[in-house]
C-alpha positions in Angstrom: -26.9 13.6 -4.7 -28.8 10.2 -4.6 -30.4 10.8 -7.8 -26.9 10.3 -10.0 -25.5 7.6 -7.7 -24.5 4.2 -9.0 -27.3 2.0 -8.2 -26.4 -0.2 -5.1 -23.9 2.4 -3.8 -23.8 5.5 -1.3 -21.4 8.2 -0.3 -20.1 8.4 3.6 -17.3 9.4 5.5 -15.0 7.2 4.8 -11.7 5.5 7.5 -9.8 5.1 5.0 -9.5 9.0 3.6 -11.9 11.3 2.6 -15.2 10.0 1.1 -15.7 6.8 0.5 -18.0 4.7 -1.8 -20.3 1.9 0.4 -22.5 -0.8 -0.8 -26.0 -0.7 -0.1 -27.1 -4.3 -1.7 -25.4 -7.6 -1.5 -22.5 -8.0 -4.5 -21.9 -11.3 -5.1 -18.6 -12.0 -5.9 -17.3 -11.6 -10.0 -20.8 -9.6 -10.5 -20.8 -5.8 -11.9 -20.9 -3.3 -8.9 -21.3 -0.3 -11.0 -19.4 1.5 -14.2 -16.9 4.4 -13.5 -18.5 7.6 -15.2 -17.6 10.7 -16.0 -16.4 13.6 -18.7 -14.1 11.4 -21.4 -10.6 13.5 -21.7 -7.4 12.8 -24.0 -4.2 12.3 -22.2 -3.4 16.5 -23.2 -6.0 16.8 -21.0 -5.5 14.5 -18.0 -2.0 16.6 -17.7 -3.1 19.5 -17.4 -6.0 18.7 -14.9 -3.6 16.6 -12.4 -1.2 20.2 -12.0 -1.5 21.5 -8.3 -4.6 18.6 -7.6 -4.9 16.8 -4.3 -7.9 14.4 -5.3 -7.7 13.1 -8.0 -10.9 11.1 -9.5 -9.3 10.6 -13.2 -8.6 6.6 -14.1 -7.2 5.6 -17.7 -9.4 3.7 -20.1 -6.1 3.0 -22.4 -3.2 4.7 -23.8 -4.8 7.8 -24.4 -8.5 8.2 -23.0 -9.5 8.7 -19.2 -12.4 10.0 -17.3 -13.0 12.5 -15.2 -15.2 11.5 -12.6 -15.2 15.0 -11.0 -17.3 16.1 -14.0 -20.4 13.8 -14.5 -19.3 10.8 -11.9 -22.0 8.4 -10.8 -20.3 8.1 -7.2 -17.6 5.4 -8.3 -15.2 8.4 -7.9 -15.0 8.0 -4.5 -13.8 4.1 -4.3 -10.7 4.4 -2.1 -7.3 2.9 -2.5 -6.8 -0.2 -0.2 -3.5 -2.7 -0.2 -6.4 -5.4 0.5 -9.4 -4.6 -2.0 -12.6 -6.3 -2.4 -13.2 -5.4 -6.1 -11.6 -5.0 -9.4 -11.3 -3.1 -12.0 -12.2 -4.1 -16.4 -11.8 -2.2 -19.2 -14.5 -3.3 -21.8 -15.6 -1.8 -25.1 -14.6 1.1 -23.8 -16.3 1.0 -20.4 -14.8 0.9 -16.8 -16.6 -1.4 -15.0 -16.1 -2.4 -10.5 -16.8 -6.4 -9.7 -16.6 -8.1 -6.8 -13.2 -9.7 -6.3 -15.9 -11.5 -3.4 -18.9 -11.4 -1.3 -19.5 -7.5 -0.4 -22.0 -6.8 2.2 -24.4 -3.9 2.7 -22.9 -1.4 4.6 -18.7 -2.4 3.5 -16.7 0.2 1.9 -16.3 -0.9 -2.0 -11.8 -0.5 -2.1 -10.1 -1.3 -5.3 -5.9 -1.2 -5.4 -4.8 1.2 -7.5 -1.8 -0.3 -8.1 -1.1 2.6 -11.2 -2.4 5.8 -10.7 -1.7 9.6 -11.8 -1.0 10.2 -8.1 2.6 11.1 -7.2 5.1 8.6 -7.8 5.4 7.0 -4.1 2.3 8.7 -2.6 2.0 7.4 0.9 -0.9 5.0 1.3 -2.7 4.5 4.4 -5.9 2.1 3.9 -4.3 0.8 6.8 -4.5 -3.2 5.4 -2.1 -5.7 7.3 -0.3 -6.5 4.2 -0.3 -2.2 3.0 2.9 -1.6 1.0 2.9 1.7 2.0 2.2 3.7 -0.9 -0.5 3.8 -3.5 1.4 2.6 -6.6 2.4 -0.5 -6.9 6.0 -0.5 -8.2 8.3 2.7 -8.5 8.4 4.3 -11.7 12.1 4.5 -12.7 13.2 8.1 -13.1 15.6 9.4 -16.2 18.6 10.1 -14.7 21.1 12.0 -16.7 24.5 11.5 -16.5 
């Protein structure tokens, strides 16, 4: 599994849920960490992969492309949700690329706020940060109600 990881990363058991994606070199803060890979799908596609899915490793690139990091992923998949993350997210030229939002240390869990994601609207978050909101996304999608 080493062989296709990120550079700088590894894969543990993680507090936070699941797996989780650790640094194994010093990230200076606003430097790359690593770039989100995997199989390039159309929106069609991201719907009809997220039906009846508990993990879900798919992130939009824009309005209609995504990867799947379940197919091809370099290890980035596994960057848990956390209220209080210590890197960020940027789309460039087509590429999803981690930074450090500061200083990460060898051996720190690499947590990024999802703040929009295909999870269920409200999903229940529990990187257990002092300021956690409590769920995953960051504002409630408002739902069509017909009159």
């Amino acid at each position: 599994m080493d062989s296709t990881l990120a550079p700088g990363i590894t894969i543990k058991p993680s507090k936070i849920d699941g797996k989780g994606c650790f640094a194994t070199v010093h990230f200076r803060k606003g430097h790359k960490i690593a770039e989100y890979l995997g199989e390039k799908i159309s929106r069609c596609e991201i719907s009809r992969r997220v039906k009846g899915k508990r993990r879900l490793y798919i992130s939009g690139l824009d309005s209609y492309w995504a990867i799947d990091a379940s197919r091809l992923g370099n290890g980035t998949q596994y960057i848990n949700h956390s209220c209080e993350p210590n890197c960020y997210v940027k789309v460039i030229h087509g590429h999803m690329l981690f930074f450090a939002l500061h200083d990460i240390e060898p051996g720190e869990e690499i947590l990024l706020d999802y703040e929009e994601s295909y999870h269920t609207n409200g999903k229940r978050c529990v990187c257990r940060a002092a300021s956690c909101r409590g769920r995953i996304n960051k504002q409630e999608r408002k739902r069509n109600k017909r009159k």
